[in-house]
Backbone bond lengths (Angstrom), bond angles and torsions (degrees), N, CA, C in turn:
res aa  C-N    CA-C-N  psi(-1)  N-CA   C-N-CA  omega(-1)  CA-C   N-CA-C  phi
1 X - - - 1.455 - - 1.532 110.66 -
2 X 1.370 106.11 -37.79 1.366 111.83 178.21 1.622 118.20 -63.20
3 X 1.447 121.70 -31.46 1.380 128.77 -164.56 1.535 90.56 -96.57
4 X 1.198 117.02 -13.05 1.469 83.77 -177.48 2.011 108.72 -112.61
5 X 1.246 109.36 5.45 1.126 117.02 151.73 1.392 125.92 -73.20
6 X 1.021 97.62 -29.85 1.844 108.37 164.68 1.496 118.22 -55.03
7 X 1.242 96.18 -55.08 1.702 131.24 -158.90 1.582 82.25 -59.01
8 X 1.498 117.72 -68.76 1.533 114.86 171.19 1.004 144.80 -25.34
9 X 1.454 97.93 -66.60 1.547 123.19 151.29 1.312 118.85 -9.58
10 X 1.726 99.21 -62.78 1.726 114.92 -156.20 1.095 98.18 -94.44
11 X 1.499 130.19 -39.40 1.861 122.17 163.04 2.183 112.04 -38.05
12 X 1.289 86.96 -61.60 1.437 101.86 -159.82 2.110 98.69 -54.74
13 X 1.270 93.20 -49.09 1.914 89.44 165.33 1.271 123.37 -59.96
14 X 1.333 128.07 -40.67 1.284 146.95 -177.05 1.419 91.40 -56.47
15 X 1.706 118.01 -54.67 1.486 104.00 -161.83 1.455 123.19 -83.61
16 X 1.901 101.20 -16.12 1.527 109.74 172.95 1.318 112.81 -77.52
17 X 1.411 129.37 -11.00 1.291 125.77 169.94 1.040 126.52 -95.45
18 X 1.676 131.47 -1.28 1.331 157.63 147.19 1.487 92.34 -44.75
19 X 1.530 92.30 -78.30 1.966 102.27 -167.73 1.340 123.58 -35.63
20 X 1.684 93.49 -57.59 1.888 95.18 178.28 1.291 115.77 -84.17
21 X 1.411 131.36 33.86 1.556 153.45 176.14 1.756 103.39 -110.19
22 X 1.005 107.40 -49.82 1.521 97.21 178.88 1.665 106.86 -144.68
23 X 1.465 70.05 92.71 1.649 109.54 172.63 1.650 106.74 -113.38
24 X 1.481 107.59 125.60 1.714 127.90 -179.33 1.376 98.32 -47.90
25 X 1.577 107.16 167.59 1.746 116.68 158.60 1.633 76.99 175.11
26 X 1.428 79.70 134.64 1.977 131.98 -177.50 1.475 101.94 -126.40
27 X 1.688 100.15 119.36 1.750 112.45 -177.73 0.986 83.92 -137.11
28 X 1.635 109.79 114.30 1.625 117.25 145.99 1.609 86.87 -86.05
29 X 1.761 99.14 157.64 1.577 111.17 177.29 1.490 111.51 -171.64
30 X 0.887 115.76 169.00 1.870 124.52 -155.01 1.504 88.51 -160.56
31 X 2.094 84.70 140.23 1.761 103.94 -155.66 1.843 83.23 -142.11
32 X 1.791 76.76 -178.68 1.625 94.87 162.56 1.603 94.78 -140.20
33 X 1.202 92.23 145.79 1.816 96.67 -173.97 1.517 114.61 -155.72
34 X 2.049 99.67 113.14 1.329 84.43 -137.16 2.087 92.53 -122.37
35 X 1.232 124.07 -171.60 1.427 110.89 -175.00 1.539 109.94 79.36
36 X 1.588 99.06 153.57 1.700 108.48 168.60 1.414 102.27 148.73
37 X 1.372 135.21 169.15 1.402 104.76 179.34 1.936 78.51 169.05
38 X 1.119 106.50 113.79 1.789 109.13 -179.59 1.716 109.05 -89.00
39 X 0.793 137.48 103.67 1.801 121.31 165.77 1.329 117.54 -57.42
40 X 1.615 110.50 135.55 1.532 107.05 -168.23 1.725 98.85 -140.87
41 X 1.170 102.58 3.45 1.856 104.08 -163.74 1.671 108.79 -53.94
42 X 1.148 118.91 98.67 1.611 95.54 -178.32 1.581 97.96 -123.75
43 X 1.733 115.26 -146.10 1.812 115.53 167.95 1.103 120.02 -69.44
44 X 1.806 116.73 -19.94 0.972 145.10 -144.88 1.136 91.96 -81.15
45 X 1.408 116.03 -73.65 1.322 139.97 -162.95 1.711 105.43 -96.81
46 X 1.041 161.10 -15.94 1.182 174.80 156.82 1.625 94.56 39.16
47 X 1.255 125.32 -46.33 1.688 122.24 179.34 1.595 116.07 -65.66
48 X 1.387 116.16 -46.51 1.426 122.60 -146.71 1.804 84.97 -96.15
49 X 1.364 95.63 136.14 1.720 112.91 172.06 1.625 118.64 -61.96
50 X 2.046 95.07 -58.39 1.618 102.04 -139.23 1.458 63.12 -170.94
51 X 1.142 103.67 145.21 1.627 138.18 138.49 1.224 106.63 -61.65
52 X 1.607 137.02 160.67 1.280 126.60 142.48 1.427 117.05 -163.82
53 X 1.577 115.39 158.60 1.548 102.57 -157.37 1.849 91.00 -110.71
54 X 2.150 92.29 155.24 1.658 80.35 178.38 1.634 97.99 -89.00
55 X 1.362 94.23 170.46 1.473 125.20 147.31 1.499 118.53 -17.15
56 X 1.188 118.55 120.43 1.377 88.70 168.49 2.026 98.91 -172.94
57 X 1.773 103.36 174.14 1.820 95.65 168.48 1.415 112.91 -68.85
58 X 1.301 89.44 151.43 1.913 102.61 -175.68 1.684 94.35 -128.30
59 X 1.341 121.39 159.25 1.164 149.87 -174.63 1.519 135.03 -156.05
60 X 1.356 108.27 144.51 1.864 111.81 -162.11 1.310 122.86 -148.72
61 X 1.037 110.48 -140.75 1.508 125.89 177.84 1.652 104.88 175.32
62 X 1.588 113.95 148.15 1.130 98.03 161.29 1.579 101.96 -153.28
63 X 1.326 111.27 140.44 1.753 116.70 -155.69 1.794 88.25 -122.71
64 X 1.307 115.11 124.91 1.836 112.95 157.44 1.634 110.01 -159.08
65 X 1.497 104.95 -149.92 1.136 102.75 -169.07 1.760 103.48 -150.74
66 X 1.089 116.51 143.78 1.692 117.80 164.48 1.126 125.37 -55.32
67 X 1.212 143.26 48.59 1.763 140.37 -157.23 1.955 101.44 -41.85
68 X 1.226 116.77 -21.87 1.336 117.11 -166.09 1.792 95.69 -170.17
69 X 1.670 111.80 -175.77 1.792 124.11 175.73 1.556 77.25 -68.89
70 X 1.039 133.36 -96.08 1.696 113.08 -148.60 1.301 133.17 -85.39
71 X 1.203 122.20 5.00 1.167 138.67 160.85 1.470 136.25 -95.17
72 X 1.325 122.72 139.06 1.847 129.12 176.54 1.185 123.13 -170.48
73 X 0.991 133.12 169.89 1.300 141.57 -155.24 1.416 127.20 -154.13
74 X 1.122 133.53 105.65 1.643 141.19 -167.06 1.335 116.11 -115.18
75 X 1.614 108.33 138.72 1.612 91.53 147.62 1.549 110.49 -99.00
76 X 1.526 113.57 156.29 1.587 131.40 172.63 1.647 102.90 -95.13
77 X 1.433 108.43 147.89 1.556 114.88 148.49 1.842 98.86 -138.41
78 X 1.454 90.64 135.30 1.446 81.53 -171.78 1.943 112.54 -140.57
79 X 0.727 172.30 115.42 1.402 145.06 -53.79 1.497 89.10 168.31
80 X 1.354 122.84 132.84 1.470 120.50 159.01 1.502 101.96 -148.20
81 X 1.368 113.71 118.11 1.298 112.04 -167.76 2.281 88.09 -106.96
82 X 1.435 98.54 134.38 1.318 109.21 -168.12 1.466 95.82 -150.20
83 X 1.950 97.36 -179.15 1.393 114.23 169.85 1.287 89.77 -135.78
84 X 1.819 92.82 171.75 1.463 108.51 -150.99 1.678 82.08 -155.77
85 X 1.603 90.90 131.00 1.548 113.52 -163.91 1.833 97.90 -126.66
86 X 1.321 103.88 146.03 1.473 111.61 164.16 1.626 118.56 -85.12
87 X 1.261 116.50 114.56 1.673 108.93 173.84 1.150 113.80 -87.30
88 X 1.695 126.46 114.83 1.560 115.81 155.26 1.261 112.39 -48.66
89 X 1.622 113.41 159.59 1.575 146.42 170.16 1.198 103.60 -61.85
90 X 1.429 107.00 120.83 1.457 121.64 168.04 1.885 112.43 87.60
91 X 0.953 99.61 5.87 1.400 99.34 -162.09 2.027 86.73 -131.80
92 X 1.635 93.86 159.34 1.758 98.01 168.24 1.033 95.31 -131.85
93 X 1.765 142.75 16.88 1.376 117.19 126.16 1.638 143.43 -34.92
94 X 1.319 136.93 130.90 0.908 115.03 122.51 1.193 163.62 -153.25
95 X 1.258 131.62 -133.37 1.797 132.78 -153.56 1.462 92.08 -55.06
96 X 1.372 105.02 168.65 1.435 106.64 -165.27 1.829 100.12 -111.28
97 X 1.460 111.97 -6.11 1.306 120.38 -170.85 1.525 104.57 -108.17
98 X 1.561 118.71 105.60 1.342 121.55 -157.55 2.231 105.71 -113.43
99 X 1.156 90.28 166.68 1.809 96.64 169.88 0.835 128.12 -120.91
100 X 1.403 134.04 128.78 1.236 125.40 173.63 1.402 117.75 -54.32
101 X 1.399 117.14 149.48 1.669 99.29 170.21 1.856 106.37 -171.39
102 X 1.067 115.16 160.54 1.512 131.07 -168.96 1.208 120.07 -99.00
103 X 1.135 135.58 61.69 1.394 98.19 159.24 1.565 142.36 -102.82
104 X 1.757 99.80 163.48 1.635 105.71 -149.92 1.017 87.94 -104.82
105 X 1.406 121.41 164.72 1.708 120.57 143.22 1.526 112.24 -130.34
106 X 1.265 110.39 149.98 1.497 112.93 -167.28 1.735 99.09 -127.06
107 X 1.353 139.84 83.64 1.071 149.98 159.79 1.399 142.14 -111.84
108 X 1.549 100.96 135.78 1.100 84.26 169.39 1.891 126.39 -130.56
109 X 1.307 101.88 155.07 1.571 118.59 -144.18 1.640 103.09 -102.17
110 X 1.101 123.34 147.45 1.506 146.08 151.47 1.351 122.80 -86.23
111 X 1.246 110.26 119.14 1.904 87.59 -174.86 1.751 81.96 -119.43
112 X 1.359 93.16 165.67 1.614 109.32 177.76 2.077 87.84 -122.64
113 X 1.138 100.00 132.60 2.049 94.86 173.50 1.531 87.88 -119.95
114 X 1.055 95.53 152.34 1.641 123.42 164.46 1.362 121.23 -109.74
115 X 1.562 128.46 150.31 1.650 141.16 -171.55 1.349 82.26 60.62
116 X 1.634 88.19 178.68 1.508 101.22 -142.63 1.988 92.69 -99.49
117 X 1.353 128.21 -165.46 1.543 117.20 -142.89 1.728 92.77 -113.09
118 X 1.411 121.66 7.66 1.234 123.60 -166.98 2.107 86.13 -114.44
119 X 0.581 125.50 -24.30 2.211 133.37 156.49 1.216 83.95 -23.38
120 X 1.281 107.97 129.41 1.596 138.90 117.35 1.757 114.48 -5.76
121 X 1.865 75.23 -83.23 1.166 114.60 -149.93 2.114 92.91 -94.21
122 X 1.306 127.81 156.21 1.251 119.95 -178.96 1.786 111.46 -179.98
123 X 1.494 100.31 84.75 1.531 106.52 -165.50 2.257 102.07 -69.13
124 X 1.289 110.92 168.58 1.417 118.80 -160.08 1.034 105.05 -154.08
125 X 1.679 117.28 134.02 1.580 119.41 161.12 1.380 104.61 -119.24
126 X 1.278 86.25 159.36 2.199 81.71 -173.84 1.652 99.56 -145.68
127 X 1.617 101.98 151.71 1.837 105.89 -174.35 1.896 79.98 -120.76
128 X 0.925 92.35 150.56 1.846 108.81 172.71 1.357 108.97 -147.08
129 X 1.388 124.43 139.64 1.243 146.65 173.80 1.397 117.63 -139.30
130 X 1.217 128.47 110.76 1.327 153.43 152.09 1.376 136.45 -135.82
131 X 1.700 115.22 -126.54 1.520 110.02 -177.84 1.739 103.77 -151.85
132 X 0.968 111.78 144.70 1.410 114.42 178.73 1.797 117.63 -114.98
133 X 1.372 132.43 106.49 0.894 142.43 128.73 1.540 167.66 -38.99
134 X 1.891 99.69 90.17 1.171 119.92 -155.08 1.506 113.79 -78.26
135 X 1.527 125.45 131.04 1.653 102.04 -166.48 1.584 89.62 -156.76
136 X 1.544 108.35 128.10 1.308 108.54 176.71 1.208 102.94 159.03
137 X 1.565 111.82 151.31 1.571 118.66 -153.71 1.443 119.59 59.62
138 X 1.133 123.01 46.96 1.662 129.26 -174.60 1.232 120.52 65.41
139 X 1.586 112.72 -7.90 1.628 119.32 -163.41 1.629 97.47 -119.23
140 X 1.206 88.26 170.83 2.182 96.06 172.87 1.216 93.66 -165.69
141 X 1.319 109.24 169.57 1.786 125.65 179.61 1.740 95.87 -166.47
142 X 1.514 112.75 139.25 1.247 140.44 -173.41 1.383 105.47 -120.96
143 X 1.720 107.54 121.49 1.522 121.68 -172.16 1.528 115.52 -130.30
144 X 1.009 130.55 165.71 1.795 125.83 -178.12 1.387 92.99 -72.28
145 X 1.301 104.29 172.76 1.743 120.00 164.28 1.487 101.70 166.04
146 X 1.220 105.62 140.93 1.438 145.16 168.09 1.610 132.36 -99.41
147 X 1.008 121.55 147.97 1.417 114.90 -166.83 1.670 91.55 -146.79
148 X 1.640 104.67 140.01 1.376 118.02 151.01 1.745 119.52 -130.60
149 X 1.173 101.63 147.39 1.647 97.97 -172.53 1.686 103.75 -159.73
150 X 1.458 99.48 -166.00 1.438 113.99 175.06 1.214 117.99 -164.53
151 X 1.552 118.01 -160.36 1.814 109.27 173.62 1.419 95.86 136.25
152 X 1.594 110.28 -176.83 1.643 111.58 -172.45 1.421 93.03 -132.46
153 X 1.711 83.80 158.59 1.875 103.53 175.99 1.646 90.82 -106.32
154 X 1.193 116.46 142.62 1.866 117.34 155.99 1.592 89.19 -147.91
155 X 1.851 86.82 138.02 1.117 117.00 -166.96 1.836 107.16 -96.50
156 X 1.421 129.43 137.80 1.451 108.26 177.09 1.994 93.73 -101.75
157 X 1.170 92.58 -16.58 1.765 96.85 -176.60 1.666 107.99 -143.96
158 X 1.470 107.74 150.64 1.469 87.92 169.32 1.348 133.78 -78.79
159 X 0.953 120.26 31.11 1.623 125.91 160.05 1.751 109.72 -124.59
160 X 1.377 124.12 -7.34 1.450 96.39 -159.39 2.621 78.24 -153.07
161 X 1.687 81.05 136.28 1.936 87.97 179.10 1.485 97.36 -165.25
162 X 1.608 100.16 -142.01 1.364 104.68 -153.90 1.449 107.97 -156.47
163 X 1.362 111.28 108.76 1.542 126.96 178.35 1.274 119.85 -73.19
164 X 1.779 135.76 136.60 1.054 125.85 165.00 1.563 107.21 -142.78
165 X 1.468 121.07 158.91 1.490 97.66 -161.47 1.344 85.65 -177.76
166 X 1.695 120.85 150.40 1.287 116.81 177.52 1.818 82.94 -138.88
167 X 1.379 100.15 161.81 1.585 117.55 -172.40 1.599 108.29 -143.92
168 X 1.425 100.08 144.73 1.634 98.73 167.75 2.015 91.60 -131.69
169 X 1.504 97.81 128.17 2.003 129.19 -170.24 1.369 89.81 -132.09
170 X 1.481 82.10 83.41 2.054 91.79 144.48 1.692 111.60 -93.19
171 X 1.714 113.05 150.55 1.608 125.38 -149.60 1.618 68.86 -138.84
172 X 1.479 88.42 111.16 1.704 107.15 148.94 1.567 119.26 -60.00
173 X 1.258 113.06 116.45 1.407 112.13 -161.64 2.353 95.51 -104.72
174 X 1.454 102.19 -68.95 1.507 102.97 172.20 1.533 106.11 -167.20
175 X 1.502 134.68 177.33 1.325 129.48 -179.18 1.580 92.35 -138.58
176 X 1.530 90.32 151.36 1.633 112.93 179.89 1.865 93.97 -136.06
177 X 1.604 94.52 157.69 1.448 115.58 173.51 1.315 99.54 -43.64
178 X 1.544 113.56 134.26 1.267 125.83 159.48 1.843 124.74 -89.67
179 X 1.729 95.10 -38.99 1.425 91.78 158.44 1.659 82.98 171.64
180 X 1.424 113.28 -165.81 2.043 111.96 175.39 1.894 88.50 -103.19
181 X 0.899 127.21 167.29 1.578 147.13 -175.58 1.955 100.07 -153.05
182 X 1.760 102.22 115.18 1.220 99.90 -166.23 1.873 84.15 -114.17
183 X 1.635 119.88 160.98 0.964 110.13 165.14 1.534 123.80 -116.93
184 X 1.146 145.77 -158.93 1.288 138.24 -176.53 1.436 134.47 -66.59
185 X 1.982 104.92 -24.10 1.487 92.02 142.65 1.412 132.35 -135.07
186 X 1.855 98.27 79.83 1.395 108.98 171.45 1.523 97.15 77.09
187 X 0.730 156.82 20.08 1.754 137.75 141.78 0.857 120.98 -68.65
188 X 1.395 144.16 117.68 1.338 129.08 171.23 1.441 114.97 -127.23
189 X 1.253 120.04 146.16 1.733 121.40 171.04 1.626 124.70 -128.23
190 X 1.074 132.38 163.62 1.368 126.07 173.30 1.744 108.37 -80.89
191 X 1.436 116.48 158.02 1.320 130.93 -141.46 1.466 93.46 -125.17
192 X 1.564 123.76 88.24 1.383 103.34 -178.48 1.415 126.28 -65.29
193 X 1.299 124.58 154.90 1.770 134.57 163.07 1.258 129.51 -112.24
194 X 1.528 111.73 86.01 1.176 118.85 -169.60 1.584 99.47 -84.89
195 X 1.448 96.46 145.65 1.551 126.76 -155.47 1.894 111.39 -115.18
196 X 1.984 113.78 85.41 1.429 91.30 174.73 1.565 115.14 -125.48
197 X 1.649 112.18 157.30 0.919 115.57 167.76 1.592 120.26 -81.05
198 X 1.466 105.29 130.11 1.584 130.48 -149.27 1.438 95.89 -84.28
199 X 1.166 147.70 127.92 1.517 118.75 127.48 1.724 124.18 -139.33
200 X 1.108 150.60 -136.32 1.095 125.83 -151.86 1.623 108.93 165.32
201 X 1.505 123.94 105.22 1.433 134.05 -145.09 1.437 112.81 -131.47
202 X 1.087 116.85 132.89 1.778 123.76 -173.55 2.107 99.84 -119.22
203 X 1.260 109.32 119.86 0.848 105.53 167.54 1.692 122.99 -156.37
204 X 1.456 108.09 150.09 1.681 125.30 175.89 1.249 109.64 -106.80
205 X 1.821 108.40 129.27 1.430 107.53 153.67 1.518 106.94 -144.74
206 X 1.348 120.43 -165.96 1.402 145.24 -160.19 1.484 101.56 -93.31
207 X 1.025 109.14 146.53 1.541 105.00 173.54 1.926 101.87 -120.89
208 X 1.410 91.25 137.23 1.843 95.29 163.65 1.457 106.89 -132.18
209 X 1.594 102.39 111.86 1.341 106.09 -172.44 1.427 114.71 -98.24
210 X 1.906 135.19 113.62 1.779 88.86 178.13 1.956 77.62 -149.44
């Protein structure tokens, strides 16, 4: 009778620590997210450098789950509504005739949390892999991109706090020859140069934890 009150015991903990292990949290949140800059210089274009987008607020959501105390997993949608200017060569002016344009990001993130899940306070690093979506002037184009970042959760209740988090999302744009690299006996290969657009995002949101 005794062992299997135990046995209970250790089920019934086992399963309350399951529960409060993967517990939801929904962050809507609003950023600034700033940098980006496309290279376009070709015969074609012989004047214009780089495309490049301004500065501007960005916006999201992000929906996951606690798989475990330091582990979880989300997807992001995250929104930067901008313009996008042509830069002449040689110059960091630019053109004065701009586009509206969107971009989305569709990722999804790993977070690692630190201290234990009953914290206040609870700093976070996160890896994200998805795709980012460029759309504007009637046209769009969809590219890979990745994100790494960090930042803290503080909780004012256990269901409801306050996210903050900064990220750097480079967007695989395309790669060109970097040069051939031969080695000591006579092998040689071409050296790819993969090509991304950089940018770099600060953002706060709400937390709903339940």
């Amino acid at each position: 009778m005794f062992k299997q009150a135990m046995l209970a015991a250790t089920a019934a903990l086992c399963l309350s620590s399951i529960g409060l292990a993967q517990r939801f949290e929904v962050t809507p949140f609003v950023g600034y997210k700033f940098g980006g800059s496309v290279p376009v210089r070709s015969q074609e274009f012989p004047s214009v450098d780089k495309l490049k987008f301004d500065n501007s607020i960005s916006y999201g959501i992000n929906a996951g789950v606690n798989l475990s105390e330091m582990f979880g997993v989300e997807f992001m949608w995250d929104r930067q509504a901008t313009k996008t200017g042509a830069q002449p060569c040689c110059s960091d002016n630019q053109l004065q005739t701009k586009i509206d344009t969107n971009l989305d990001q569709y990722h999804g993130n790993l977070l690692f949390n630190f201290r234990d899940e009953d914290e206040k306070l609870r700093p976070f690093v996160l890896v994200g892999l998805g795709a980012t979506r460029a759309s504007g002037g009637g046209s769009s184009e969809t590219k890979f991109s990745f994100g790494l970042g960090g930042g803290v959760k503080y909780f004012f209740t256990d269901n409801m706090g306050l996210r903050a988090q900064i990220r750097w999302t480079p967007t695989y744009l395309f790669t060109t020859s970097g040069g051939v690299w031969c080695n000591w006996w006579g092998f040689c290969w071409t050296i790819p140069n993969d090509h991304f657009m950089n940018q770099g995002e600060v953002t706060v949101g709400y937390i709903l934890r339940f």
